[in-house]
Backbone bond lengths (Angstrom), bond angles and torsions (degrees), N, CA, C in turn:
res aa  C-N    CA-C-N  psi(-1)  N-CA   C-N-CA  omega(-1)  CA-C   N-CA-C  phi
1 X - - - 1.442 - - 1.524 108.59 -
2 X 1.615 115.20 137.97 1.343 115.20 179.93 1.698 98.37 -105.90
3 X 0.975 108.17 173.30 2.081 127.79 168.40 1.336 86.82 179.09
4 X 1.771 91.23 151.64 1.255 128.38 -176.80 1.836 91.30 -125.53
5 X 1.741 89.50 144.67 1.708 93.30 -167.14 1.889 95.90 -138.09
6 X 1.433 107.52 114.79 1.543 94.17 163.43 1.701 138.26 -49.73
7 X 0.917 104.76 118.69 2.007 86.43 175.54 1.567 110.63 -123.66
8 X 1.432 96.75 -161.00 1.605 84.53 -166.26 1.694 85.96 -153.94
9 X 1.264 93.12 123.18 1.729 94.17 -172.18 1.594 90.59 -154.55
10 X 1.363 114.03 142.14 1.578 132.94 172.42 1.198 130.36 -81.80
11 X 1.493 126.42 -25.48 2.037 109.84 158.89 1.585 90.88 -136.10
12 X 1.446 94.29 -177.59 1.739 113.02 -165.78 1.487 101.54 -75.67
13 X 1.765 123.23 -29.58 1.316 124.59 163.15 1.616 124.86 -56.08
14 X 1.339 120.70 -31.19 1.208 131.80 -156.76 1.711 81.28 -93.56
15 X 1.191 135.61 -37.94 1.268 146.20 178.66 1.738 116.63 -37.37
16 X 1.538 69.52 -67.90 1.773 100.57 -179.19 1.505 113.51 -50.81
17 X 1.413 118.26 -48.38 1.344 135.81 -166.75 1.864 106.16 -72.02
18 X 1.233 103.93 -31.15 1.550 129.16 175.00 1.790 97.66 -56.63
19 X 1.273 100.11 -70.30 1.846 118.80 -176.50 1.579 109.97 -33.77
20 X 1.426 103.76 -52.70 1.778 116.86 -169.23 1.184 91.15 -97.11
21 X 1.779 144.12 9.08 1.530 107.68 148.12 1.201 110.12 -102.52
22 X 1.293 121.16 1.24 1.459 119.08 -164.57 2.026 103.28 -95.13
23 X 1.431 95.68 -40.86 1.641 118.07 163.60 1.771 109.62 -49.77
24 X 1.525 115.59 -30.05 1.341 101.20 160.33 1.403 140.07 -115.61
25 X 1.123 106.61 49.30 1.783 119.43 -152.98 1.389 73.37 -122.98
26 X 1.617 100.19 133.78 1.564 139.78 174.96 2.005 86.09 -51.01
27 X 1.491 115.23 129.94 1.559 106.91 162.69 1.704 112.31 129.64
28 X 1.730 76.96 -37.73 2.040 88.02 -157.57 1.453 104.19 -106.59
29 X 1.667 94.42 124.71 1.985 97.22 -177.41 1.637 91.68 -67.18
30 X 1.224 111.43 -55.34 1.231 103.48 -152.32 1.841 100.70 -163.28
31 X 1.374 102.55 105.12 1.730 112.25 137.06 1.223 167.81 -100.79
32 X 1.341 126.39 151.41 1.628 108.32 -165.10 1.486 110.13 -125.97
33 X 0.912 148.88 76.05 1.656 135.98 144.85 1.588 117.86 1.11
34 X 1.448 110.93 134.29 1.660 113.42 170.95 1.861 85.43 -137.36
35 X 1.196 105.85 126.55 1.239 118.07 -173.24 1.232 114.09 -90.47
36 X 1.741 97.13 -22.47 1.993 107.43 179.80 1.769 97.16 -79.60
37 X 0.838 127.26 -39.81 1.645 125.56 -161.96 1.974 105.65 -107.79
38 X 1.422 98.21 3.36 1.438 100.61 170.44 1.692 110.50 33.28
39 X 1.419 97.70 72.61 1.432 124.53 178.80 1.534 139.25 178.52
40 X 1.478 110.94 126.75 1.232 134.20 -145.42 1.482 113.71 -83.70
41 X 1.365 129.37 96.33 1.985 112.10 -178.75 1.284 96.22 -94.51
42 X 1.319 108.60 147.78 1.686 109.75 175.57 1.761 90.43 -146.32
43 X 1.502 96.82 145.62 1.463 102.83 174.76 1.481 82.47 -125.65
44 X 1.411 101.65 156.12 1.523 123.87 -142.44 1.731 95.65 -132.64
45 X 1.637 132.02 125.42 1.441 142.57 -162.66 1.874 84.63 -74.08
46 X 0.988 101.65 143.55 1.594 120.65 178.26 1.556 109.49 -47.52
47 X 1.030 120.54 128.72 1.730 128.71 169.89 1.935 118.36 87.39
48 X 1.164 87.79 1.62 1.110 112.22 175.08 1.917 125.23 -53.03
49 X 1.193 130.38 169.55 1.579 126.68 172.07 1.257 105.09 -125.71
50 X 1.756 120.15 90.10 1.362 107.93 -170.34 1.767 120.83 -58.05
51 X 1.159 108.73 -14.51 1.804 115.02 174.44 1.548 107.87 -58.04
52 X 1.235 92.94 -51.89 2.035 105.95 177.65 1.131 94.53 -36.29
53 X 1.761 107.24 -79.79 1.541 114.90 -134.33 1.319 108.27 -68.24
54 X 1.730 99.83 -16.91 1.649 100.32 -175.27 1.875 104.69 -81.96
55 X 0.987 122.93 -7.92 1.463 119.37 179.95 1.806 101.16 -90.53
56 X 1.302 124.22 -32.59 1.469 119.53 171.19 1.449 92.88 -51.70
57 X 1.759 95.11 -85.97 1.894 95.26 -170.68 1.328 132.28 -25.58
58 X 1.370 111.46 -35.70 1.773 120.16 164.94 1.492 113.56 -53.29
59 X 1.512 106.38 -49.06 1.569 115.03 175.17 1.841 111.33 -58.43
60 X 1.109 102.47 -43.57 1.783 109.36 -174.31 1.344 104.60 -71.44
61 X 1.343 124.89 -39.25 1.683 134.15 -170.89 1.923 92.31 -71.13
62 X 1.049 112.34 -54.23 1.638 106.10 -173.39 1.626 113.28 -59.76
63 X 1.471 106.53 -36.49 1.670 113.28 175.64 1.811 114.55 -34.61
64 X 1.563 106.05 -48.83 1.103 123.89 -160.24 1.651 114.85 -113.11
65 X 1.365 116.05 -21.16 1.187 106.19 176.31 1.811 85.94 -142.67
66 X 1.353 140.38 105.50 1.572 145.86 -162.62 1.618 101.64 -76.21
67 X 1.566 112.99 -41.58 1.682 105.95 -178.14 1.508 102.88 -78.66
68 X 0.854 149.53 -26.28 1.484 134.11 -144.77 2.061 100.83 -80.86
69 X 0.916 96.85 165.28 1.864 118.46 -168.13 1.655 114.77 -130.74
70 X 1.255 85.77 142.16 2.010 101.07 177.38 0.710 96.05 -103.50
71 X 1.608 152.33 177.46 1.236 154.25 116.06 1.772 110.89 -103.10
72 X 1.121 110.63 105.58 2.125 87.94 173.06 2.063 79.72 -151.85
């Protein structure tokens, strides 16, 4: 399963850093950050609860960058 999630993050680094925590959160095959359109695609490992995994990834995204935002 794919979803696309708005966020809200302040440079293309803080972006980036978002990508590789979200890329390692138990759940997620694979995400990408677009820093121009300030928005998150994540494809999600089969059987999964994308609400869950998206509340870890929120937790992992704050570890490394504390202001940045999910919206889902």
């Amino acid at each position: 399963m794919k979803k696309t999630y708005k966020i809200d993050v302040d440079c293309a680094n803080c972006a980036n850093k978002m990508e590789e925590a979200a890329n390692k959160t138990e759940g997620v095959k694979k995400a990408v950050v677009n820093f121009m359109t300030l928005k998150m695609n994540v494809e999600f490992e089969d059987g999964v609860e994308p609400k869950a995994v998206m509340e870890d990834v929120l937790k992992n995204c704050k570890i490394v960058e504390d202001d940045c935002e999910i919206f889902f």
